[in-house]
C-alpha positions in Angstrom: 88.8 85.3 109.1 86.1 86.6 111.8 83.0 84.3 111.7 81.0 87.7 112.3 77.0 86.8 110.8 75.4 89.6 109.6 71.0 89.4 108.2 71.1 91.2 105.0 68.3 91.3 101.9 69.5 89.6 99.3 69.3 90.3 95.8 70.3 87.5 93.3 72.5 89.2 89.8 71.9 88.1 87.1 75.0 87.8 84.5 77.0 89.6 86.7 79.5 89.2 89.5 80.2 92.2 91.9 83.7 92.5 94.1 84.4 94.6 97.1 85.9 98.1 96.8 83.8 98.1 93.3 81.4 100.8 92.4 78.6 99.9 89.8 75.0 100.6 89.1 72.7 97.8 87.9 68.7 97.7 87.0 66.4 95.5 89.2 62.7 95.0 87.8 61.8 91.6 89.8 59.3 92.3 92.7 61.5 90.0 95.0 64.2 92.3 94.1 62.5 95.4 94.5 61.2 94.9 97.7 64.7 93.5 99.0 66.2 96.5 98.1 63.0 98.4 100.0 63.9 96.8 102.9 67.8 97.3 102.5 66.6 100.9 102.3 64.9 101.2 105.5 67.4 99.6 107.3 71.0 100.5 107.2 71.3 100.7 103.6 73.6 97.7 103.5 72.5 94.4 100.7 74.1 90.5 99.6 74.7 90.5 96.2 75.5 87.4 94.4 75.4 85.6 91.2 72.8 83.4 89.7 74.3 80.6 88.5 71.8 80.2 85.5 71.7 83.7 83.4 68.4 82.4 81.8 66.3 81.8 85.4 63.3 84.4 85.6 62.6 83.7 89.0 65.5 81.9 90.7 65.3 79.5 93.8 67.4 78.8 96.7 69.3 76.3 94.8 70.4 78.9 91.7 72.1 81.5 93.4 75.6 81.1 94.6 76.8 81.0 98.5 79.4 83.4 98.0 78.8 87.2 97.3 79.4 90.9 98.0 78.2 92.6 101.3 77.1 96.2 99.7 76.1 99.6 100.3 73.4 101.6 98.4 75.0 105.0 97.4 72.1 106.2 95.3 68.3 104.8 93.4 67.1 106.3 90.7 63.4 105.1 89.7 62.7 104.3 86.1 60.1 104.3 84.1 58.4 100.9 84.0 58.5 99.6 88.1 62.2 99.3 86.9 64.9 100.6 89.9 68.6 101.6 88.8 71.0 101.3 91.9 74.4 102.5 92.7 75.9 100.1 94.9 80.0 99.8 96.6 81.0 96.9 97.2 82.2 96.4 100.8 83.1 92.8 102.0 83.2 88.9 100.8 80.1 87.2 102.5 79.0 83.6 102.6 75.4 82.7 103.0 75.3 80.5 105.9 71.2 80.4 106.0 67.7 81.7 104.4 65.6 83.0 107.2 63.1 84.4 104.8 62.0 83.3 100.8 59.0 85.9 100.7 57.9 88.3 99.9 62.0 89.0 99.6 64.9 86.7 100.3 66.5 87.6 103.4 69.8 85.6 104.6 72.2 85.1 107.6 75.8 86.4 105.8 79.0 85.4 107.3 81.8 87.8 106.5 85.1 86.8 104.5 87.7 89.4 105.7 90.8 89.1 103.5 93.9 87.6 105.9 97.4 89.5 105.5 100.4 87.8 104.2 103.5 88.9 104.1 105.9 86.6 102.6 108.6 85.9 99.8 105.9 83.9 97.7 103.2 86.6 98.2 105.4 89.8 97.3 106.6 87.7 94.3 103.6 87.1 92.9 102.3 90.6 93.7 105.1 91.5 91.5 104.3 89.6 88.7 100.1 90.5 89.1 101.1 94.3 88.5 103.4 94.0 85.9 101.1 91.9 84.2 98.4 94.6 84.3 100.7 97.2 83.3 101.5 95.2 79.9 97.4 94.9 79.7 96.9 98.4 80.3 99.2 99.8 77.9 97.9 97.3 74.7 94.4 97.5 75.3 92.3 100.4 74.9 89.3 99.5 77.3 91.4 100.8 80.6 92.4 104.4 80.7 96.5 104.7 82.2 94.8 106.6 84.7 93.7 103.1 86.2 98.0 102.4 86.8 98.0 105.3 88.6 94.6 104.8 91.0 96.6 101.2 92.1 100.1 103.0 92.9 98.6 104.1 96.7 97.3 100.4 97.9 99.2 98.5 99.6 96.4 95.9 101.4 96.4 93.0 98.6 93.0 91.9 98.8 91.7 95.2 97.8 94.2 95.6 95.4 93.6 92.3 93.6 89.7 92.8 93.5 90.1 96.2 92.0 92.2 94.4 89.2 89.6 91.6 88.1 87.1 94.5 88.0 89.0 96.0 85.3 89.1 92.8 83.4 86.2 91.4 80.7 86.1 88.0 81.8 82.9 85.8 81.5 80.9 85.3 84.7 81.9 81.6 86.0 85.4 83.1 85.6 84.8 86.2 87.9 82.5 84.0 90.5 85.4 81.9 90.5 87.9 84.6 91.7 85.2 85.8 94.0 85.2 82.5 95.3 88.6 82.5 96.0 89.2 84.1 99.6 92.7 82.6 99.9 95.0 85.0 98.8 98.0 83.1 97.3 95.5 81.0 95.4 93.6 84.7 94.4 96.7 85.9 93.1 98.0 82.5 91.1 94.4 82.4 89.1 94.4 86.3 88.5 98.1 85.7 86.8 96.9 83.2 85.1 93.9 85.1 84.1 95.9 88.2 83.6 98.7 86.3 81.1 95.9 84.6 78.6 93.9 87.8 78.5 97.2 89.7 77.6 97.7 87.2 74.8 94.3 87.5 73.3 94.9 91.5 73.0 98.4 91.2 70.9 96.4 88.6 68.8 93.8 91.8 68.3 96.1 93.5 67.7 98.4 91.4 65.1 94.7 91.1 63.2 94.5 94.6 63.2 98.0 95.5 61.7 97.5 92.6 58.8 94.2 94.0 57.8 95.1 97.7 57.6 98.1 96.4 55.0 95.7 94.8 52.4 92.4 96.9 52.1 91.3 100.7 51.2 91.2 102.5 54.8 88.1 104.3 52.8 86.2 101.2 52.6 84.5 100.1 55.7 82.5 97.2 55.0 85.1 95.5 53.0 87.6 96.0 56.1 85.1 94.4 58.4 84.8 91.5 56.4 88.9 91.1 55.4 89.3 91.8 59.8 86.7 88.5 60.2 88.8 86.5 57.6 91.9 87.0 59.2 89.9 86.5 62.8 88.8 83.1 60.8 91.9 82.0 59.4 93.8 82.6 63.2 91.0 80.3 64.7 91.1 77.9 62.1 87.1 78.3 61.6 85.0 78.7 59.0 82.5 81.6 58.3 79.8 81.2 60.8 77.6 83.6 58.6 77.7 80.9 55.8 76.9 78.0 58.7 73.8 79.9 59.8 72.1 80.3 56.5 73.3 76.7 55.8 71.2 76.0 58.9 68.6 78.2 58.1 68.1 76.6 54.5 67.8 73.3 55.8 65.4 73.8 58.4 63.1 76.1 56.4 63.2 73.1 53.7 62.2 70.5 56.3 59.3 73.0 57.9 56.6 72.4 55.3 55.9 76.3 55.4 52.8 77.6 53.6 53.9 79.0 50.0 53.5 82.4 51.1 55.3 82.1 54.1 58.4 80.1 52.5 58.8 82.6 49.8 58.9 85.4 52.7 61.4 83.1 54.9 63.9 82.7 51.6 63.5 86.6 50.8 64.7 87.4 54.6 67.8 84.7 54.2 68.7 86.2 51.1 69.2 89.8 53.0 70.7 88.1 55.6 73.8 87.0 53.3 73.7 90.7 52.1 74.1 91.8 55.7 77.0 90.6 56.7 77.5 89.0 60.3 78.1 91.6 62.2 75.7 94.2 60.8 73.1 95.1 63.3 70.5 93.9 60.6 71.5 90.4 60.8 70.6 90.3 64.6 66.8 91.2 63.6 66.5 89.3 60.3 67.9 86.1 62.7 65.2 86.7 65.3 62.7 86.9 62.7 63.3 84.1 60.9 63.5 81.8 64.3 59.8 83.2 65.0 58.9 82.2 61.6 60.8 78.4 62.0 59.1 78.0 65.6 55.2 79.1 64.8 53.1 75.9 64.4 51.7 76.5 60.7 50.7 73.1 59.7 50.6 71.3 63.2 47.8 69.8 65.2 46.8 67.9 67.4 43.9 65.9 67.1 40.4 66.2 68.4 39.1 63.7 71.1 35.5 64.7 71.7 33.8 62.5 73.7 31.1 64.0 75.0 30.2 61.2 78.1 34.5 61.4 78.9 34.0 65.3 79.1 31.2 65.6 81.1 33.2 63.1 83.6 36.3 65.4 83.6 34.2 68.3 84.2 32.7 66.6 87.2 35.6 65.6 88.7 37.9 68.3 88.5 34.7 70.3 89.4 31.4 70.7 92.1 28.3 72.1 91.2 28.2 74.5 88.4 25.2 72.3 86.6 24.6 75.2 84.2 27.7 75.8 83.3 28.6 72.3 82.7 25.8 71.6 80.9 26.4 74.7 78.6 30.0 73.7 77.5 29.0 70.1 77.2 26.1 71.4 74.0 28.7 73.6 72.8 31.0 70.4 72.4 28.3 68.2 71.0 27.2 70.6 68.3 31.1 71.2 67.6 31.4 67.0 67.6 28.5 66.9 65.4 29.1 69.8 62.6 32.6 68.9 62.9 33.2 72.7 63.0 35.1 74.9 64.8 33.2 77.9 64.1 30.6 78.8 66.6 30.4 81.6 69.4 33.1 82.6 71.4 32.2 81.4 75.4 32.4 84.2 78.1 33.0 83.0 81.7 31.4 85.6 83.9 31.6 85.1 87.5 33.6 86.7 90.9 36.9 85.5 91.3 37.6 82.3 92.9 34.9 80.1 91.6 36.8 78.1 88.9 36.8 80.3 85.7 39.9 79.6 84.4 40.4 76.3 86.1 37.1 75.0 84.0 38.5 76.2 80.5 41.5 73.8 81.5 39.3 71.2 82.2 37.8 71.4 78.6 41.2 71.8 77.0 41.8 68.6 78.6 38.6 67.4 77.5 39.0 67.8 74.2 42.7 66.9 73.6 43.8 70.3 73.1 46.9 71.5 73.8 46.2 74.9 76.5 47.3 78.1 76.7 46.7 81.2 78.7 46.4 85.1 77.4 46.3 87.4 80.7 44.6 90.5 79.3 44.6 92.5 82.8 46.1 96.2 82.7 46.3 95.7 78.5 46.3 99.1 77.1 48.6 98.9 74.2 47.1 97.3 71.0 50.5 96.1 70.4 50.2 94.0 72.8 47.9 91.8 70.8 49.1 93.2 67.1 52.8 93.2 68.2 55.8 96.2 66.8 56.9 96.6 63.3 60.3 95.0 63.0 61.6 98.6 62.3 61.2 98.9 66.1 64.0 98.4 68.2 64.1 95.1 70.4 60.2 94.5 68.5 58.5 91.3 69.2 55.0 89.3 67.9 52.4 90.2 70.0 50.7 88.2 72.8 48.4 86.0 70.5 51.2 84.9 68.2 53.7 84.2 71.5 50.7 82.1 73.0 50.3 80.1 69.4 54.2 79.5 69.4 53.5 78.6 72.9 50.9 76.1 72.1 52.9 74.3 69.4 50.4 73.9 67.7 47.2 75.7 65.1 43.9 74.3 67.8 45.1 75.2 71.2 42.4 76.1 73.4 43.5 79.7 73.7 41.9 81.1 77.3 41.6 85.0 77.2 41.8 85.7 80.8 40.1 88.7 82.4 39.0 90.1 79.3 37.0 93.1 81.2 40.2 94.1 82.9 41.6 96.1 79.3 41.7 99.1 79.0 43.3 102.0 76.1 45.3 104.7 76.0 47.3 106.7 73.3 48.3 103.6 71.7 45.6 102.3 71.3 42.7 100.3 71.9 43.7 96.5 72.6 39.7 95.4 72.3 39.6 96.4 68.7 42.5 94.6 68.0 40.5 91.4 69.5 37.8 91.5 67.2 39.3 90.2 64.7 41.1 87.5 66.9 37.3 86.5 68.2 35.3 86.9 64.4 35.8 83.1 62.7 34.9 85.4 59.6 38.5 87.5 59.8 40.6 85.8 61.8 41.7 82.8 59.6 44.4 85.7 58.1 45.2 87.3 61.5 48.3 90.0 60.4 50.7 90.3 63.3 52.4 93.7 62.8 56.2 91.7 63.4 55.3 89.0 61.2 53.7 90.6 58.2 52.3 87.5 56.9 48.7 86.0 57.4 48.1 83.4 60.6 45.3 81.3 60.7 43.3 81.5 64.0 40.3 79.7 62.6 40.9 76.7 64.2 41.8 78.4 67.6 38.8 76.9 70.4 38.7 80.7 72.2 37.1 81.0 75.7 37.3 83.9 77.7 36.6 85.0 81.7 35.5 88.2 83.2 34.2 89.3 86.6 31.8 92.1 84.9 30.1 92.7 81.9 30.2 96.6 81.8 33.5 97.0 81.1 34.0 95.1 78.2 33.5 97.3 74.7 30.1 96.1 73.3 31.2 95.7 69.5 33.5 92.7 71.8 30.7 91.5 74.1 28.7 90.7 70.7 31.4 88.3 69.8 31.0 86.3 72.6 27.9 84.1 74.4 27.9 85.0 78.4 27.7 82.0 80.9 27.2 82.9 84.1 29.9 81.0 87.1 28.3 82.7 90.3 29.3 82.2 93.5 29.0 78.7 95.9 26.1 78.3 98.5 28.0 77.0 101.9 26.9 72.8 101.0 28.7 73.7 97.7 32.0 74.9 99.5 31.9 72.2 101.9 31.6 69.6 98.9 34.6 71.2 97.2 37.1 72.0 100.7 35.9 67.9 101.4 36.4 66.6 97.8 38.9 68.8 96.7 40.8 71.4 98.2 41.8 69.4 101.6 42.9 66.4 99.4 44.7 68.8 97.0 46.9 70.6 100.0 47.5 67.5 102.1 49.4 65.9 98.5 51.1 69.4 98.1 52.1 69.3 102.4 53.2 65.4 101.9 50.4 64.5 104.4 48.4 61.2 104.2 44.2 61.9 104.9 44.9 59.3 107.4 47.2 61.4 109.3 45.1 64.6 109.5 40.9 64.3 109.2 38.6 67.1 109.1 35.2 66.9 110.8 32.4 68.0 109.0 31.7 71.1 111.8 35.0 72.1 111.4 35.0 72.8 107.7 31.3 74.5 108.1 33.3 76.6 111.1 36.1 77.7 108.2 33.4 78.3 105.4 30.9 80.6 107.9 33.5 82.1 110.7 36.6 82.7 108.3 35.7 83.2 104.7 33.4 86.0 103.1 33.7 85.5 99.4 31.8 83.7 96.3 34.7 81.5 95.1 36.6 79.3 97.7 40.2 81.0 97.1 40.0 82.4 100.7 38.7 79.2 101.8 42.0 77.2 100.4 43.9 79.6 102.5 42.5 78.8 105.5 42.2 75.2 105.3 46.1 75.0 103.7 47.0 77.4 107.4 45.0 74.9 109.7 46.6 71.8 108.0 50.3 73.6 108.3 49.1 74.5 112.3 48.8 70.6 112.5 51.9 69.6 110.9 53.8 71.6 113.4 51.6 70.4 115.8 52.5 66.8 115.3 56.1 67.3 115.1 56.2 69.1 118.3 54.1 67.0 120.4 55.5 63.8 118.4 51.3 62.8 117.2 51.0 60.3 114.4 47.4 61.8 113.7 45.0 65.1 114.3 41.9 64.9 114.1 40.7 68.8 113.3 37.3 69.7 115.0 35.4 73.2 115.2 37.9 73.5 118.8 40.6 73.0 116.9 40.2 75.6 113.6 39.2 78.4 116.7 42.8 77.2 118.0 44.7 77.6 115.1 42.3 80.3 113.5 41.6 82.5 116.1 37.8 83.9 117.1 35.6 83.8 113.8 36.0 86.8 111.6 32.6 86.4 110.2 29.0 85.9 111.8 26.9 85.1 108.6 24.1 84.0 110.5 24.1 86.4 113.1 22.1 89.5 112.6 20.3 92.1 114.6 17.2 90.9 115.5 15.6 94.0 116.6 13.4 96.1 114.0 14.7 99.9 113.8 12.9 103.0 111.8 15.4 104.2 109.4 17.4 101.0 109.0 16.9 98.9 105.7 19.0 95.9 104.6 19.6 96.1 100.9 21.6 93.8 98.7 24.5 95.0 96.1 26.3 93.3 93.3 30.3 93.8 93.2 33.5 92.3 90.9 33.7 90.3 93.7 30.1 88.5 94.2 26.8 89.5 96.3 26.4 91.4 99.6 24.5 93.2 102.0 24.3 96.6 102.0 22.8 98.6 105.1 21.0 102.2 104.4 20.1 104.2 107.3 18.3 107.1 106.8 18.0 110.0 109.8 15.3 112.7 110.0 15.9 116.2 112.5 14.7 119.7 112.9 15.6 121.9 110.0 15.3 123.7 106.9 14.7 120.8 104.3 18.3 119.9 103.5 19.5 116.5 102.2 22.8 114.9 103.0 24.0 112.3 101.9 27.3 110.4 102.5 29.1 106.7 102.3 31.1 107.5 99.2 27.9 107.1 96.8 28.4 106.7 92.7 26.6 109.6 90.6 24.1 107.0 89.7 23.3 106.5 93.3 22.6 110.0 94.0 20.3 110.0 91.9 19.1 106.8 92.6 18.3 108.5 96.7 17.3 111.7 94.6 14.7 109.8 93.3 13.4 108.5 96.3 13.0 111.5 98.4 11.3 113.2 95.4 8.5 110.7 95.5 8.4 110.4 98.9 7.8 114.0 98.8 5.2 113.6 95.9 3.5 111.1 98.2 3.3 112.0 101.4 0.1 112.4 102.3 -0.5 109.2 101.3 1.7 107.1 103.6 1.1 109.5 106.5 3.6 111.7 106.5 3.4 115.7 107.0 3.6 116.6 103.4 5.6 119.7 104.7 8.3 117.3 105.7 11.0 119.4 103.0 10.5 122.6 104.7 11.1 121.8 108.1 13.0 118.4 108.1 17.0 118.0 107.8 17.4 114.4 105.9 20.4 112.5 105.8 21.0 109.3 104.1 23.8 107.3 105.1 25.0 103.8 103.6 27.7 102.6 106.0 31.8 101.7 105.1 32.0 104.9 104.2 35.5 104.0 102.5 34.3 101.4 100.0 32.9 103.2 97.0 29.4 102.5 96.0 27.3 102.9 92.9 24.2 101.6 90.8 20.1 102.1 91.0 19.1 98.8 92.7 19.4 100.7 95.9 16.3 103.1 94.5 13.4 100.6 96.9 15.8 100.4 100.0 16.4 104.4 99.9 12.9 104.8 99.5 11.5 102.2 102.7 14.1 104.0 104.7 12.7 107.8 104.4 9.2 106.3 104.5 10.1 104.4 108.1 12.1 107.6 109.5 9.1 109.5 108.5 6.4 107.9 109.5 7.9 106.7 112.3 7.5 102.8 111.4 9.7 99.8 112.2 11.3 97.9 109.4 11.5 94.4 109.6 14.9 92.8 110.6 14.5 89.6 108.7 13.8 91.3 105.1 16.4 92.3 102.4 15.3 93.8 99.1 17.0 95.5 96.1 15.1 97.1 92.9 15.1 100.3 91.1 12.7 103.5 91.6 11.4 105.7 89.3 9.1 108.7 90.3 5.8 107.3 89.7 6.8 104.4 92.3 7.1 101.5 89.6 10.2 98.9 90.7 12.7 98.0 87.7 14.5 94.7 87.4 17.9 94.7 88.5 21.1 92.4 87.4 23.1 89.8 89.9 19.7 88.2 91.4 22.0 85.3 92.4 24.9 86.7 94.1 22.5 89.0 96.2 20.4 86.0 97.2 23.3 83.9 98.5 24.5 87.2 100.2 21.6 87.4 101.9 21.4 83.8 102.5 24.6 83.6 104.1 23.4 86.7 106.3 20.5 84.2 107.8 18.1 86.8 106.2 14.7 84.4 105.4 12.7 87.4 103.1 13.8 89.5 99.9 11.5 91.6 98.1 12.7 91.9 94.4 11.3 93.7 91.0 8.5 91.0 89.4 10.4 91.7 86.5 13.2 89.7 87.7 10.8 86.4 88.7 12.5 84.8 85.5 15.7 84.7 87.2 14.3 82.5 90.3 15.3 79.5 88.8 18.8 79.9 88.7 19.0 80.4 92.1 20.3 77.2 94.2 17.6 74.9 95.6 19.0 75.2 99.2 19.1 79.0 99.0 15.6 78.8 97.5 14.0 76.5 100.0 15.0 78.6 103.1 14.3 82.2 101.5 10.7 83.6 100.5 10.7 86.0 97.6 8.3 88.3 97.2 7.7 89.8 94.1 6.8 93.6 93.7 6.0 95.7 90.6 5.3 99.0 93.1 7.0 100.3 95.7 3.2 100.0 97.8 4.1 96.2 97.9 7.4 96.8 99.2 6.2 98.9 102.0 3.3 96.6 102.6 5.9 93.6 103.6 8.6 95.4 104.9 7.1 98.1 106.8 6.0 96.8 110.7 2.3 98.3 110.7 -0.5 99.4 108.0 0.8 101.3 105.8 -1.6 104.6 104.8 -2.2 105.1 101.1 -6.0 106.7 100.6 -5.5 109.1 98.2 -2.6 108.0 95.9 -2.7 109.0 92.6 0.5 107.0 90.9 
């Protein structure tokens, strides 16, 4: 055998074994899976295949798939409905896998080839002999393999392809198969197909002895009573008894020992009674089977009990979490009041916050907290309301839906039961999922929750629900009354430093094996990761920095044989590269036409840039950066009382008759919408007009109407720390929004001065370089 190595995807099978010279199709739906065969695609069309040795793994690791396979090639995909891929694959050669050389974001492997050695002797031929004849005998019993299958073998004479092509033919369980597979030695190929061959050959003239005995003792007309004389006879062969009678004997028992509510007993008995009726092989007994299991494993009577210590849980909280006063202090009176009316009803909490600041890590904390057990509902891309309702049992392959899987889940009636990303739903033709939720989240309705599968009432009322979204606006408002909103915003630069020193470098040097003696970060080099590497509110990106600088080192030490690194602001540009990100950088010159506003997104605060450009022309506006409809109008706005106003700021009042405008917000390919832009639009055209500077170091953000007056805007915290970050020292905001000044971060605060503005005149009047003109205003 050629030791020729060959790098090949690979794509582990699950619960089946493919041979060479065979020609199958097969489904793949796992991404890993997908994106191997992508690859396989773009290369020379050529994939491993081999057998997981587990039929049950989801997501198989090195460890659970088998060395030996099938070298491949991909005759033909057909894309399915559901990110599902059906494949037409021939099997080629016998491969080992001699190494991994990739685990993501497909598993690629170093394949050395198992080419089938020639033997020609006495031993061989005889038990070629014996091989075919054997088949023949199959063949002509069984009626699974068409004749023409004899006559496809009569033309090969190599005996390695003519052997595989055999077991292909043959229903053999999956170790059995991988077994042969396995077996590259010919003579020992040849002695286990025989053997194979001979017991399968055996269990077909038993089929068919059952058969012949049945036929003589019933009514050919009667079809249910010869399926039940045919599994008698099966029975009395094995020497078993009837395994229909041992299930509901098992069934009985454990629906005795459950302590099922009345209702739910009586239902469970009615089901086992039509089970009997059914008979085992009826396609009804398969559903009434699953159904009653669902029954059997939902936790109807069981809890666990409540541990609230309100000194314990603010500890927790404040370990396995830095900062978030507010919050903390929010969950912590929703607990007490809970301790102290020993209730569970109460409002439902709403985590609202960008991504990567600890939303769903702080609802575990509380499950642990409390003694709960905890369990997690991922409501992103939900569009089905039977999703949370579940299908009928009339519905084939029909399951509970995702609130009754997560109680089964929970093993018990009081999980804490997170409802993750609650704003990301959405509905279609089937339905509206949120509607569905309102009864999960009203402690009025939902202690008789009806799952469409179960038909029976669930009690959710003891169910401790939170939830987490980045946005408010997308969640249905009959929902959003259901719930109380606490706000998670984003980390100032001393709070992500606290949490990469306190928690996340800890956390990756346990997950990398690493003692903190071995590796130590300076305090200038995790300021240098935070400010030059990491644009974001949470400290996800952040984790991913440090975790690549601390893997940098580890190879670092084993290469240059260190026993320690210590990692300075030198060393994160070495392993990093130049900053990405110049936070405290910004252009210190003052420009006419240039205003730094501030925007709110999914993802936390930021700066947003408006440039505004005034030219020779006939009065047109243009305006461009992929704007919202609500920012149009928003700029509309603006240049409508700018042109109402003119005079008054010093501008030639025929500015829209001979002046081309165009308004401009730069990254053109980032869509952009919302009114707080309405003051920035406006201090633009009134610089480019007039011809005065704007000053570099102020930010501002409000809404416009026509008579000038600035409305309050939403996401006065994430703007500030954008701006903060951005080294900007001034932001003008709507008075109306002076309220929300206290939630702002002292260290923000003390370096930032806000100035409050109820009319655009004050807005001018501080970010305008210059007096301002405004005689005759009438507004």
């Amino acid at each position: 055998m050629a030791d020729k190595i060959t790098t090949l995807p690979l794509i582990p099978l699950r619960g089946m074994v493919i041979f060479p010279e065979m020609i199958i199709h097969f489904d793949v739906g796992r991404s890993k899976s997908i994106a191997a065969l992508e690859e396989a695609m773009l290369k020379e069309q050529k994939i491993f295949l081999s057998a997981q040795k587990d039929i049950e793994t989801e997501e198989p690791i090195k460890e659970d798939i088998s060395l030996i396979g099938t070298i491949c090639n991909i005759k033909q995909i057909l894309r399915l409905p559901g990110n599902t891929i059906r494949v037409l694959v021939e099997g080629e050669i016998r491969g080992k896998i001699e190494k991994y050389t990739k685990e993501e974001p497909y598993y690629e492997v170093d394949i050395k080839e198992l080419e089938d050695e020639d033997i020609e002797d006495k031993k061989t031929e005889a038990l070629m002999r014996n091989v075919k004849k054997t088949f023949e005998e199959y063949v002509k019993l069984s009626e699974a393999i068409p004749t023409e299958a004899l006559m496809s073998l009569e033309d090969i004479e190599n005996i390695g392809k003519l052997t595989d092509i055999i077991i292909s033919y043959l229903p053999l369980k999956q170790n059995k198969k991988q077994e042969l597979l396995e077996t590259y030695e010919l003579n020992q190929r040849l002695q286990k197909l025989l053997y194979l061959l001979n017991n399968e050959l055996e269990i077909v003239r038993v089929e068919k002895k059952i058969g012949t005995k049945v036929k003589k003792n019933i009514d050919k007309g009667q079809k249910e009573y010869y399926l039940r004389e045919q599994l008698k006879v099966i029975q009395e062969e094995l020497g078993e008894d009837d395994e229909l009678n041992k299930e509901i004997k098992s069934y009985k028992n454990k629906i005795s020992k459950a302590k099922l509510p009345k209702e739910v007993k009586e239902k469970a008995l009615y089901e086992l009674k039509k089970l009997g009726r059914s008979g085992n092989y009826s396609a009804e007994s398969s559903v009434i089977s699953n159904y009653l299991d669902w029954i059997l494993e939902l936790p109807w009577n069981k809890k666990t009990s409540d541990n609230i210590d309100i000194k314990k849980a603010r500890e927790i909280l404040d370990k396995e979490h830095y900062g978030l006063d507010e919050v903390k202090d929010r969950i912590i009176e929703y607990l007490a009041v809970k301790k102290v009316s020993n209730s569970i009803k109460g409002p439902i909490l709403c985590l609202v916050g960008p991504p990567g600041v600890g939303k769903t890590s702080i609802a575990r904390s509380v499950s642990h907290a409390v003694n709960r057990n905890f369990v997690r509902m991922s409501l992103g891309g939900v569009r089905d309301e039977a999703e949370i309702r579940g299908h009928r049992k009339t519905y084939i392959g029909a399951i509970p839906g995702r609130i009754i899987y997560g109680m089964k889940k929970a093993k018990s009636k009081n999980p804490l039961f997170l409802l993750d990303e609650i704003d990301k739903m959405s509905n279609d033709f089937k339905g509206d999922p949120a509607d569905a939720l309102l009864e999960v989240l009203d402690d009025e309705q939902n202690n008789t929750f009806r799952d469409h599968y179960l038909e029976l009432d669930f009690d959710l009322s003891q169910v401790l629900f939170l939830t987490t979204a980045n946005r408010l606006d997308t969640i249905p408002r009959p929902l959003l009354d259901r719930m109380e909103i606490i706000e998670v915003s984003g980390y100032t630069s001393e709070e992500k430093f606290h949490i990469a020193k306190d928690h996340l470098i800890p956390k990756i040097l346990g997950e990398h094996n690493v003692s903190s003696k071995d590796i130590t970060f300076s305090e200038g080099a995790i300021y240098s990761i935070i400010d030059g590497y990491t644009r974001e509110s949470g400290v996800r990106e952040l984790e991913r920095k440090i975790s690549a600088v601390i893997r940098k080192s580890i190879t670092e030490m084993l290469k240059k044989d260190k026993k320690l690194i210590n990692i300075t602001v030198n060393s994160v540009t070495k392993y990093l590269g130049t900053e990405i990100f110049t936070y405290d950088e910004i252009d210190k010159r003052d420009k006419v036409g240039v205003v730094t506003g501030l925007a709110w997104t999914g993802y936390g605060g930021d700066t947003l840039p408006i440039e505004v450009s005034v030219m020779e022309g006939s009065g047109k506006l243009e305006l461009t950066g992929q704007l919202g409809d609500v920012m149009v109008e928003s700029a509309k706005a603006a240049y409508s009382y700018v042109r109402a106003n003119a005079s008054s700021y010093g501008i030639d009042s025929k500015f829209y008759k001979n002046k081309d405008m165009h308004i401009h917000v730069p990254e053109g390919a980032v869509p952009k919408d919302g009114p707080s832009a309405g003051v920035t639009i406006t201090t633009a055209i009134v610089s480019s007009l007039s011809g005065k500077k704007v000053k570099h170091n102020v930010a501002m953000t409000g809404e416009i109407t026509l008579t000038g007056i600035v409305l309050p805007i939403g996401g006065l915290k994430e703007k500030s720390l954008a701006a903060y970050r951005m080294g900007i020292d001034t932001i003008i905001i709507p008075k109306k929004n002076e309220k929300d000044i206290k939630k702002i971060p002292k260290t923000v605060k003390n370096k930032i001065k806000f100035i409050l503005a109820d009319k655009i005149d004050v807005v001018l009047k501080n970010a305008l370089i210059g007096d301002v003109k405004n005689g005759n205003k009438k507004s």
